[in-house]
N, CA, C and O atoms as CSV, one atom per row, in Angstrom:
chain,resi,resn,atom,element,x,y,z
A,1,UNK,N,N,2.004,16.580,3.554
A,1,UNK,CA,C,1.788,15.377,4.323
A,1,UNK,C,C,3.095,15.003,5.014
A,1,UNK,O,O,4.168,15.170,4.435
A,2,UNK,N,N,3.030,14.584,6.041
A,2,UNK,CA,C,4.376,14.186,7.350
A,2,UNK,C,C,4.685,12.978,6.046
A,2,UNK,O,O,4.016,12.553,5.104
A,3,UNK,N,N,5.897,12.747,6.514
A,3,UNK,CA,C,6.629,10.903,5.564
A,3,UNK,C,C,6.003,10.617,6.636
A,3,UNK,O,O,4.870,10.956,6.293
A,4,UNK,N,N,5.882,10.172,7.882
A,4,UNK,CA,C,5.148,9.258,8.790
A,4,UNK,C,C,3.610,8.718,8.557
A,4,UNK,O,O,3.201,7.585,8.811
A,5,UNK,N,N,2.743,9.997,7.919
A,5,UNK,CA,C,1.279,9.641,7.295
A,5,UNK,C,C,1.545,9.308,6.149
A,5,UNK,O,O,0.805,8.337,5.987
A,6,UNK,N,N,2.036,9.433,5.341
A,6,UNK,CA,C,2.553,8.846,3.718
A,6,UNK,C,C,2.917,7.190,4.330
A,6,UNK,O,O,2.544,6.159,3.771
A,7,UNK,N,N,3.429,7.236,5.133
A,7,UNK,CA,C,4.327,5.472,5.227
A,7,UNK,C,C,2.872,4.825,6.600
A,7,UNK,O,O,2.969,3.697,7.085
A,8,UNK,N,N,2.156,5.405,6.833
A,8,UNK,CA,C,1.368,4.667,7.550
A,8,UNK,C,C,0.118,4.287,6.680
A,8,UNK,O,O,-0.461,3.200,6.673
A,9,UNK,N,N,-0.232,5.627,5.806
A,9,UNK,CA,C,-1.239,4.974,4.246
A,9,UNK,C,C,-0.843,4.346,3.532
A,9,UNK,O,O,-1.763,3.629,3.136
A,10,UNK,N,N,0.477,4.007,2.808
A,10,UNK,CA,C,1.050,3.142,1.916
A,10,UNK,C,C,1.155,1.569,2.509
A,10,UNK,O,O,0.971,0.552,1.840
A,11,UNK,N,N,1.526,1.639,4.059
A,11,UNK,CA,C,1.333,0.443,4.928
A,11,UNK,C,C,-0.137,-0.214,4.693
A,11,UNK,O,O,-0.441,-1.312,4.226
A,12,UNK,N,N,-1.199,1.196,5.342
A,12,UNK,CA,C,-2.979,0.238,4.998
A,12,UNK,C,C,-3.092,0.192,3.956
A,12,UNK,O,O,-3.712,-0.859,3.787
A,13,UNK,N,N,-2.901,0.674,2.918
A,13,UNK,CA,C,-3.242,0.279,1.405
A,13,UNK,C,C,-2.305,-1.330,1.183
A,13,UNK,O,O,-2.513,-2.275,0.423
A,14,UNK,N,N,-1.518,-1.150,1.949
A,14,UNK,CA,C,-0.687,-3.124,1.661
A,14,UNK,C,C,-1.506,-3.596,2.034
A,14,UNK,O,O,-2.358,-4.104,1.306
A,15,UNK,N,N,-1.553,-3.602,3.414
A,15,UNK,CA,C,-1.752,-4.602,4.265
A,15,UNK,C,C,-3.852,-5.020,4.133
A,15,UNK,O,O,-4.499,-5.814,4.816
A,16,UNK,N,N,-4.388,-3.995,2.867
A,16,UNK,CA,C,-5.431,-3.899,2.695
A,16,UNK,C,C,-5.499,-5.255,1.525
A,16,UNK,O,O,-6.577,-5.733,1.172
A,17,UNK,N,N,-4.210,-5.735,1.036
A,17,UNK,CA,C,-4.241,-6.593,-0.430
A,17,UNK,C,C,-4.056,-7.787,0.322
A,17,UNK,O,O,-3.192,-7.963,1.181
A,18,UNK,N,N,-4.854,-8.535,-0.025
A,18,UNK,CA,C,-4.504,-10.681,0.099
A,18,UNK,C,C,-3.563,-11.057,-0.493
A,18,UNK,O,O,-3.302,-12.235,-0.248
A,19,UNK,N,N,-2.918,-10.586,-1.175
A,19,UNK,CA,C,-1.863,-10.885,-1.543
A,19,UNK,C,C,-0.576,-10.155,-2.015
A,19,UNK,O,O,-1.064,-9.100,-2.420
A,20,UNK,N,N,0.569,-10.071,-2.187
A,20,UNK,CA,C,1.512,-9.086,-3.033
A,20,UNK,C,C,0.925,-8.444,-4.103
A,20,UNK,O,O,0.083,-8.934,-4.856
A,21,UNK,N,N,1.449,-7.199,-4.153
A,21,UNK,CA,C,1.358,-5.971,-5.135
A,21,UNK,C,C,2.071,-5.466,-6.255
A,21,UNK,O,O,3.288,-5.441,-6.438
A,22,UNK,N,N,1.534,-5.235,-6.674
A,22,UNK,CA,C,2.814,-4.941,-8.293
A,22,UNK,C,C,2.891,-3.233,-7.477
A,22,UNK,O,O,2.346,-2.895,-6.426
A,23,UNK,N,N,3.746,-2.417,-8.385
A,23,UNK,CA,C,4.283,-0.844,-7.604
A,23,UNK,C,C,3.262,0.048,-8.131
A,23,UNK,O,O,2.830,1.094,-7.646
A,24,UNK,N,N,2.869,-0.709,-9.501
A,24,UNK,CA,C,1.764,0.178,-10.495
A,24,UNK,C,C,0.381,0.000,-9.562
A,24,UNK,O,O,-0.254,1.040,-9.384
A,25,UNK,N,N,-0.078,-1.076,-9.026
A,25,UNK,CA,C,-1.078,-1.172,-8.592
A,25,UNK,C,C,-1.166,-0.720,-6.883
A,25,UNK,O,O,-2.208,-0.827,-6.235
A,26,UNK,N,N,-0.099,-0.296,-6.418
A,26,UNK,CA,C,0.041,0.425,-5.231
A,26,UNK,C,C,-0.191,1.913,-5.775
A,26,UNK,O,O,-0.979,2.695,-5.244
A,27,UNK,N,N,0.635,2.227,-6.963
A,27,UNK,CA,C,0.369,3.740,-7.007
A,27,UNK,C,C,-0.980,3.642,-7.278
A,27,UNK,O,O,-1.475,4.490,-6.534
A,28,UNK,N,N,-1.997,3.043,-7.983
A,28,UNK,CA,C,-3.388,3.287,-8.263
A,28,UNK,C,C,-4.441,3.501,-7.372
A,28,UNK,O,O,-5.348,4.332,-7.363
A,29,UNK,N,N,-4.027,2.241,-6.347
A,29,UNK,CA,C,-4.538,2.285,-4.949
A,29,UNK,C,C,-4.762,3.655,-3.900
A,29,UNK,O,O,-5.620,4.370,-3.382
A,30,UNK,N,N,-3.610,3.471,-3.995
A,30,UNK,CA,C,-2.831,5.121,-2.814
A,30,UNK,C,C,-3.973,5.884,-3.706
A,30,UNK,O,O,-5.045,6.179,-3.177
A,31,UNK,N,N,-3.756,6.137,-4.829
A,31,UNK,CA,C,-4.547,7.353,-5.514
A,31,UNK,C,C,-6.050,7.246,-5.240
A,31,UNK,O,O,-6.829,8.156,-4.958
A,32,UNK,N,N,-6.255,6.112,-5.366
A,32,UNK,CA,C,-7.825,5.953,-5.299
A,32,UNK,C,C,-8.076,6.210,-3.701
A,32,UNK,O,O,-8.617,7.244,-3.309
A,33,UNK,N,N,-7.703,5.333,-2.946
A,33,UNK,CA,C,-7.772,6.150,-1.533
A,33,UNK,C,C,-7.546,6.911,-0.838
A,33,UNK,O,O,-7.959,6.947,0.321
A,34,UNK,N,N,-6.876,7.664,-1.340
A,34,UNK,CA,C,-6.224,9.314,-0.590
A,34,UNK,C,C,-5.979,10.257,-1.129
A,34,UNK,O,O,-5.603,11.348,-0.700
A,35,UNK,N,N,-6.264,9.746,-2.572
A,35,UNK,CA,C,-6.648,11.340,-3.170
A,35,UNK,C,C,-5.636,11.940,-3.927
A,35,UNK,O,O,-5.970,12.722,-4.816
A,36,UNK,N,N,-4.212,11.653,-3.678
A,36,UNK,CA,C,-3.080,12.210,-4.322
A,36,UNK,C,C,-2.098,11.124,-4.731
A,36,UNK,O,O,-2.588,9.999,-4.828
A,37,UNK,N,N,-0.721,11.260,-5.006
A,37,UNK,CA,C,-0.158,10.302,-6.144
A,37,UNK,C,C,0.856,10.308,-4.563
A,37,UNK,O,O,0.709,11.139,-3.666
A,38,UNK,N,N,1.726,9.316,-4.554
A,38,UNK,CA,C,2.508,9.030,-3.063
A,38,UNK,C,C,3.696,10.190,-3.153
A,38,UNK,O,O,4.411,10.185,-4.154
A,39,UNK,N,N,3.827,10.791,-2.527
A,39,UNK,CA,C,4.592,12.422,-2.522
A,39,UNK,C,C,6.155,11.814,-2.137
A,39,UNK,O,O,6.575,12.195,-1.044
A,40,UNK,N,N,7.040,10.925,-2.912
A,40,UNK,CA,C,8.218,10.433,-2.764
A,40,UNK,C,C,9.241,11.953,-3.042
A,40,UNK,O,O,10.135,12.288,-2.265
A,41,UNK,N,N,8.918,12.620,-4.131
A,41,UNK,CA,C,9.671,13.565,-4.463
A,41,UNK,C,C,9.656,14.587,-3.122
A,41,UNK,O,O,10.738,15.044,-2.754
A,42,UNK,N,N,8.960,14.789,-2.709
A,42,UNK,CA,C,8.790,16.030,-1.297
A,42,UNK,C,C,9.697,15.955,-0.442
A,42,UNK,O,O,10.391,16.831,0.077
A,43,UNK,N,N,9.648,14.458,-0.270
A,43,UNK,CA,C,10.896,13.680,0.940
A,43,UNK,C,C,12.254,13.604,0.162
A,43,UNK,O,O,13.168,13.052,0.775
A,44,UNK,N,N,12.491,14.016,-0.940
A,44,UNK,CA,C,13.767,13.977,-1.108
A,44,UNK,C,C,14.345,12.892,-2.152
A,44,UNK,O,O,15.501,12.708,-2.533
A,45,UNK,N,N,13.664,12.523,-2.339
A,45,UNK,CA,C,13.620,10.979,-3.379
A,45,UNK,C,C,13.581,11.247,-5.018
A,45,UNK,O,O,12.724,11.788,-5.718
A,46,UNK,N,N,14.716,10.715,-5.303
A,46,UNK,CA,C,14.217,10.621,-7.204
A,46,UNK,C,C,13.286,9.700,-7.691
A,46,UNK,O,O,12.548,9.945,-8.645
A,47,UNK,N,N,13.294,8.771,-7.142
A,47,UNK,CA,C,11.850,7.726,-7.973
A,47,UNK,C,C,11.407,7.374,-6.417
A,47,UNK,O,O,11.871,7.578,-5.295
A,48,UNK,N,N,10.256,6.736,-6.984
A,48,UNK,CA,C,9.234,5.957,-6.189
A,48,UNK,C,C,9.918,4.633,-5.638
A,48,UNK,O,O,10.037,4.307,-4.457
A,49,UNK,N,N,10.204,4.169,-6.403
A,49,UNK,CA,C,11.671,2.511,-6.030
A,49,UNK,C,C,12.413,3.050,-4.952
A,49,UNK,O,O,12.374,2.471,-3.866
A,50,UNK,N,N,13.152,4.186,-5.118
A,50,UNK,CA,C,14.066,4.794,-4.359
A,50,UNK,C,C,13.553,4.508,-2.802
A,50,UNK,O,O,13.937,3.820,-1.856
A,51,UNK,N,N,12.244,5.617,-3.136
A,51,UNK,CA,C,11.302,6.031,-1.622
A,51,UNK,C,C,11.149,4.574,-0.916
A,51,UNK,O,O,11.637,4.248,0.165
A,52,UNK,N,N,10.492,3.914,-1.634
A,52,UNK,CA,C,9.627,2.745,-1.177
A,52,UNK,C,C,11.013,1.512,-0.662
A,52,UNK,O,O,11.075,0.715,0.274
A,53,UNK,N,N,11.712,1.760,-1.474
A,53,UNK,CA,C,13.067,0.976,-0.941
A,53,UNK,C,C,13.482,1.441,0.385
A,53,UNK,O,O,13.744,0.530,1.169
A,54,UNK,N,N,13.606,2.629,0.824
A,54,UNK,CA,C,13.758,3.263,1.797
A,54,UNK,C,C,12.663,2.754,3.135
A,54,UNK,O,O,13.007,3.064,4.276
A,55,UNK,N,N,11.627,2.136,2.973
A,55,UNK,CA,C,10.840,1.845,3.995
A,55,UNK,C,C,11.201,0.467,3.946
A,55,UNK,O,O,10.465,-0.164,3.188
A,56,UNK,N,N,12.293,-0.371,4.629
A,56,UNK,CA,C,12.583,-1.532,4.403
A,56,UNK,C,C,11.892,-1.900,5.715
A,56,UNK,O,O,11.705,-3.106,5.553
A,57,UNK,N,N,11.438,-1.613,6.823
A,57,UNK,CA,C,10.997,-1.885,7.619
A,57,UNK,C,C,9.170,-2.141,7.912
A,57,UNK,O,O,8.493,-2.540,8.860
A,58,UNK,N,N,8.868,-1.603,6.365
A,58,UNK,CA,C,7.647,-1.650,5.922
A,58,UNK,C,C,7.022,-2.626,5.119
A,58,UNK,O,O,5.943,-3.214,5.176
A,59,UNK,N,N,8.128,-2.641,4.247
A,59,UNK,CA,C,7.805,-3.598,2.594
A,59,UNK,C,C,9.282,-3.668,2.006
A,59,UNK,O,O,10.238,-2.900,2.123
A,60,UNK,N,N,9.088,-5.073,1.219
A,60,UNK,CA,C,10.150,-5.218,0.786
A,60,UNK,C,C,9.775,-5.131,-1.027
A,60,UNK,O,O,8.835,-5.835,-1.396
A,61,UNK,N,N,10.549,-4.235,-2.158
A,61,UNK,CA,C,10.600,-4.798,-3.327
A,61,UNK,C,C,11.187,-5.493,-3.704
A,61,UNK,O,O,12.340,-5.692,-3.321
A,62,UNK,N,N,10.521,-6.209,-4.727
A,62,UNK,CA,C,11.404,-7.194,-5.411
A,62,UNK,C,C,11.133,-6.742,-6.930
A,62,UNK,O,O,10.094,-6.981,-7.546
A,63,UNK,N,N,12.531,-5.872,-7.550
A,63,UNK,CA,C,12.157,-5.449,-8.774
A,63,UNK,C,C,12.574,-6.489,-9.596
A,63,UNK,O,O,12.805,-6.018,-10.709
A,64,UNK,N,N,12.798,-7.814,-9.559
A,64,UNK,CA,C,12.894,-8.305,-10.548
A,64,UNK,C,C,11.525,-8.962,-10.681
A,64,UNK,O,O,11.592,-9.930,-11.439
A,65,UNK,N,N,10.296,-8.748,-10.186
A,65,UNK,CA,C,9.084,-9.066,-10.262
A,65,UNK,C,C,8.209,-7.878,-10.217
A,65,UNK,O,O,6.986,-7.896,-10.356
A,66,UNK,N,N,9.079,-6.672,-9.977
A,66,UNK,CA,C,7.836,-5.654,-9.978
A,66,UNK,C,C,6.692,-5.829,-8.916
A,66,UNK,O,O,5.511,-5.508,-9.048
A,67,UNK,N,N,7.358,-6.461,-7.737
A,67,UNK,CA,C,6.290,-6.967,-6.599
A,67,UNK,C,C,6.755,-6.047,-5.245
A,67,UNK,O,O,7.942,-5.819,-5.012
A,68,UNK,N,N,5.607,-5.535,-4.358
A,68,UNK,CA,C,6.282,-5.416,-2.927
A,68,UNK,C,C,5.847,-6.232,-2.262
A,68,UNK,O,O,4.794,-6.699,-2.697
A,69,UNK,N,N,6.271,-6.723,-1.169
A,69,UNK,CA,C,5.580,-7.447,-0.181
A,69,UNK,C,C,5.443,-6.921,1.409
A,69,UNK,O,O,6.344,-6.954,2.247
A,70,UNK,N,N,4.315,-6.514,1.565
A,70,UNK,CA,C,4.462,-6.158,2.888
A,70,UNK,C,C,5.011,-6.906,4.087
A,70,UNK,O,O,4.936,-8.106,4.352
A,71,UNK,N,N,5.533,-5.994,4.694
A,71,UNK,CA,C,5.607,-6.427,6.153
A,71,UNK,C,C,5.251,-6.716,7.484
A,71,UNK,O,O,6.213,-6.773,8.250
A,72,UNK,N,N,4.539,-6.842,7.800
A,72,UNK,CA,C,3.419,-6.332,9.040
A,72,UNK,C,C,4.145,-6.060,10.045
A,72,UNK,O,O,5.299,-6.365,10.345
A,73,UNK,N,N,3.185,-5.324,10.641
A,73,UNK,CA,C,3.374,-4.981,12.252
A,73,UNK,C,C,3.349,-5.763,12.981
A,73,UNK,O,O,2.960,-6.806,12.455
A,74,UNK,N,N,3.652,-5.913,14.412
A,74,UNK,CA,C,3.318,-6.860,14.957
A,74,UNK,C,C,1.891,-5.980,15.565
A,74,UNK,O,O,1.016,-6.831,15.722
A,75,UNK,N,N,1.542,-5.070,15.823
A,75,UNK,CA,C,0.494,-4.465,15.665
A,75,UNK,C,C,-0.947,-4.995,14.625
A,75,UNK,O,O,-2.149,-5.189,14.803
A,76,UNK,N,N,0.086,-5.076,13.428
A,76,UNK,CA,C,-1.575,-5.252,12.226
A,76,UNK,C,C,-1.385,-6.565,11.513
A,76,UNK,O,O,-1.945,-6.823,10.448
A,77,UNK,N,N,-0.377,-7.579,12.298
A,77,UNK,CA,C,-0.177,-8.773,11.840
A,77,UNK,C,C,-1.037,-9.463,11.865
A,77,UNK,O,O,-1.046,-10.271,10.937
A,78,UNK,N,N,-1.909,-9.532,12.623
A,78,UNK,CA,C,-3.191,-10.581,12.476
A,78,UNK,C,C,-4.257,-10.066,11.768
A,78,UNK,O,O,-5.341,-10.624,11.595
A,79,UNK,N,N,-3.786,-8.573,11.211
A,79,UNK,CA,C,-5.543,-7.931,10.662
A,79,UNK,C,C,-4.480,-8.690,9.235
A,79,UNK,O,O,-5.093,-9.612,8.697
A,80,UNK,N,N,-3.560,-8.518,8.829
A,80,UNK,CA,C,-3.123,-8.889,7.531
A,80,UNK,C,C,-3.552,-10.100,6.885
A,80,UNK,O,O,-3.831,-10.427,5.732
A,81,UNK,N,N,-3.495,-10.864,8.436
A,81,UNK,CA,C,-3.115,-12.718,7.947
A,81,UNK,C,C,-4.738,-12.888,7.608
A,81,UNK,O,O,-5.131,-13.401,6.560
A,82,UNK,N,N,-5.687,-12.345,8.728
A,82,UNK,CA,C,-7.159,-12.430,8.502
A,82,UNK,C,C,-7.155,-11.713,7.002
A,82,UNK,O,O,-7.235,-12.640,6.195
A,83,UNK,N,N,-7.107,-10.674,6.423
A,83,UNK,CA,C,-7.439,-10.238,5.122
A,83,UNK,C,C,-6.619,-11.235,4.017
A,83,UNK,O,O,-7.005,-11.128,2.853
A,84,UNK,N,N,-5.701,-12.037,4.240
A,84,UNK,CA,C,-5.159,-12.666,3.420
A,84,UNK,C,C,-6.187,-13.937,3.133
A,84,UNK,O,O,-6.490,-14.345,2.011
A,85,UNK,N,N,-6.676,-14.493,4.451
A,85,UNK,CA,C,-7.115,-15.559,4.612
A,85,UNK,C,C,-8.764,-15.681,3.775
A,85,UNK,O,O,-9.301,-16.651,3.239
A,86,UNK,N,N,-9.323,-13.968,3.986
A,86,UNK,CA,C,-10.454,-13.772,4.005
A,86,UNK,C,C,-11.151,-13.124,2.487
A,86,UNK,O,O,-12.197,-13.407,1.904
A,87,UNK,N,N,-10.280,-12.343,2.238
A,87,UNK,CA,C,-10.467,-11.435,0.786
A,87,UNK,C,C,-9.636,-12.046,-0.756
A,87,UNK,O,O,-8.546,-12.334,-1.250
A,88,UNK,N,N,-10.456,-11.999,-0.895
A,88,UNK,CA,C,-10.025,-11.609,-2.242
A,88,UNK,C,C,-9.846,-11.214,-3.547
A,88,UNK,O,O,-10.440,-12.159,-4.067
A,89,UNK,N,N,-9.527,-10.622,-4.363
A,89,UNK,CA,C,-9.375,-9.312,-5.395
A,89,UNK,C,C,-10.690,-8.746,-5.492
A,89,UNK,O,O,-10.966,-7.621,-5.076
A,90,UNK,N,N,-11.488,-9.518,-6.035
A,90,UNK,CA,C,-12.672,-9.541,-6.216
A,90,UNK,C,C,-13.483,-8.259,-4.956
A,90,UNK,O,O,-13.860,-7.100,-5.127
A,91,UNK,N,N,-13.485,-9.403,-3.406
A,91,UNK,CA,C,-13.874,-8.547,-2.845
A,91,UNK,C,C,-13.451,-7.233,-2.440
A,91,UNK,O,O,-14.246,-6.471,-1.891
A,92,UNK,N,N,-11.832,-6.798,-2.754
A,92,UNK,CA,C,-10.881,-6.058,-2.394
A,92,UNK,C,C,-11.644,-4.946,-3.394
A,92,UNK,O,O,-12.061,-3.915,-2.865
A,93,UNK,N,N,-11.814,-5.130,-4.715
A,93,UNK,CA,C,-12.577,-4.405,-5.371
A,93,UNK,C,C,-13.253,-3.590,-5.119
A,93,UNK,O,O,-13.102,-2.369,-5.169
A,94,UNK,N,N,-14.464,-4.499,-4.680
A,94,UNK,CA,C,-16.040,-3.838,-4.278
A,94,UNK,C,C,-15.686,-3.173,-3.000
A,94,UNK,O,O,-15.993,-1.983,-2.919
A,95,UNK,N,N,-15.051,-3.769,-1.910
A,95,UNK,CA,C,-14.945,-2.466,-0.961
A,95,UNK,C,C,-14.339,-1.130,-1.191
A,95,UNK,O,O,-14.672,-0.065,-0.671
A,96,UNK,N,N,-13.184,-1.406,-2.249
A,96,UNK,CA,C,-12.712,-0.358,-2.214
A,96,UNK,C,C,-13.509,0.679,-3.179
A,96,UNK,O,O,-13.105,1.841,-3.238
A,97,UNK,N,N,-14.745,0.227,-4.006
A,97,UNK,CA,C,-15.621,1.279,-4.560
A,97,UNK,C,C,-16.853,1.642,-3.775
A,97,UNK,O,O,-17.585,2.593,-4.049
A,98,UNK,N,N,-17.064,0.574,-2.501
A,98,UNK,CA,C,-17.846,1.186,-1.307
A,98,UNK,C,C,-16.934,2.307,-0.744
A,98,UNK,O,O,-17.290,3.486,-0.769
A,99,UNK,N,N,-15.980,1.981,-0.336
A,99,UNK,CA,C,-15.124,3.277,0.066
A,99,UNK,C,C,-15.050,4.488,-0.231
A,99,UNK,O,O,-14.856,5.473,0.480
A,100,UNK,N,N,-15.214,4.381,-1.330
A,100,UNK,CA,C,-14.628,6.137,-2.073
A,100,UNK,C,C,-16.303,6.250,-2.232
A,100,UNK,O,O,-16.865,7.244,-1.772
A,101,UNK,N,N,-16.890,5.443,-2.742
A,101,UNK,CA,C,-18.463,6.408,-2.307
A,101,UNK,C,C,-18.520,7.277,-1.756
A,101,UNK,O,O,-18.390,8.477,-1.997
A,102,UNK,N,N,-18.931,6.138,-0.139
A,102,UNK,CA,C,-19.092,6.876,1.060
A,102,UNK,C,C,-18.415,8.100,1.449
A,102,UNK,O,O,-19.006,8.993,2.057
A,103,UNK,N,N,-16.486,8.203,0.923
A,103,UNK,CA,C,-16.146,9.145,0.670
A,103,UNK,C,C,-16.377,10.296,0.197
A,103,UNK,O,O,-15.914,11.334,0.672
A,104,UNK,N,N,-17.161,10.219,-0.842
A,104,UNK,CA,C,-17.102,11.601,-1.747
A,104,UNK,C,C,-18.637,12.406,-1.315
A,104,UNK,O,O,-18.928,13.491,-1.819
């Protein structure tokens, strides 16, 4: 996988949450929607913190909360603020097990 498709799925899997993310529940995500675990080591990276620290233009961590917070695009800034406004966990859920259905 390009780092450019790795950092543009790790982006929709954020910008898919109403709210901030713990790192555990990003890796679960990523997995559940794409099938593989986020390929930080490929790019050169010793941990996942490392990688994901590295996309500061993406998301910011905050490890003293174990939180990232996305960043938006100015591109997917209004799909964010609408999913913030609009979803939540609950429904974030159920789509995302409509998803991988239809997927498989």
């Amino acid at each position: 996988m390009h780092p450019k498709e790795c950092e543009t799925l790790i982006r929709s899997v954020l910008n898919s949450m109403s709210t901030d993310v713990s790192i555990s529940r990003l890796v679960e995500d990523f997995l559940d929607l794409v099938g593989i675990e986020i390929p930080f080591k490929i790019y050169g990276f010793p941990t996942l913190v490392e990688y994901l620290n590295s996309m500061h233009w993406i998301l910011h961590v905050d490890l003293d909360d174990d939180i990232i917070q996305v960043i938006p695009s100015k591109k997917s800034e209004h799909i964010y603020r609408m999913i913030q406004d609009e979803m939540g966990r609950d429904n974030w859920d159920k789509m995302k097990k409509e998803f991988t259905t239809r997927c498989l």
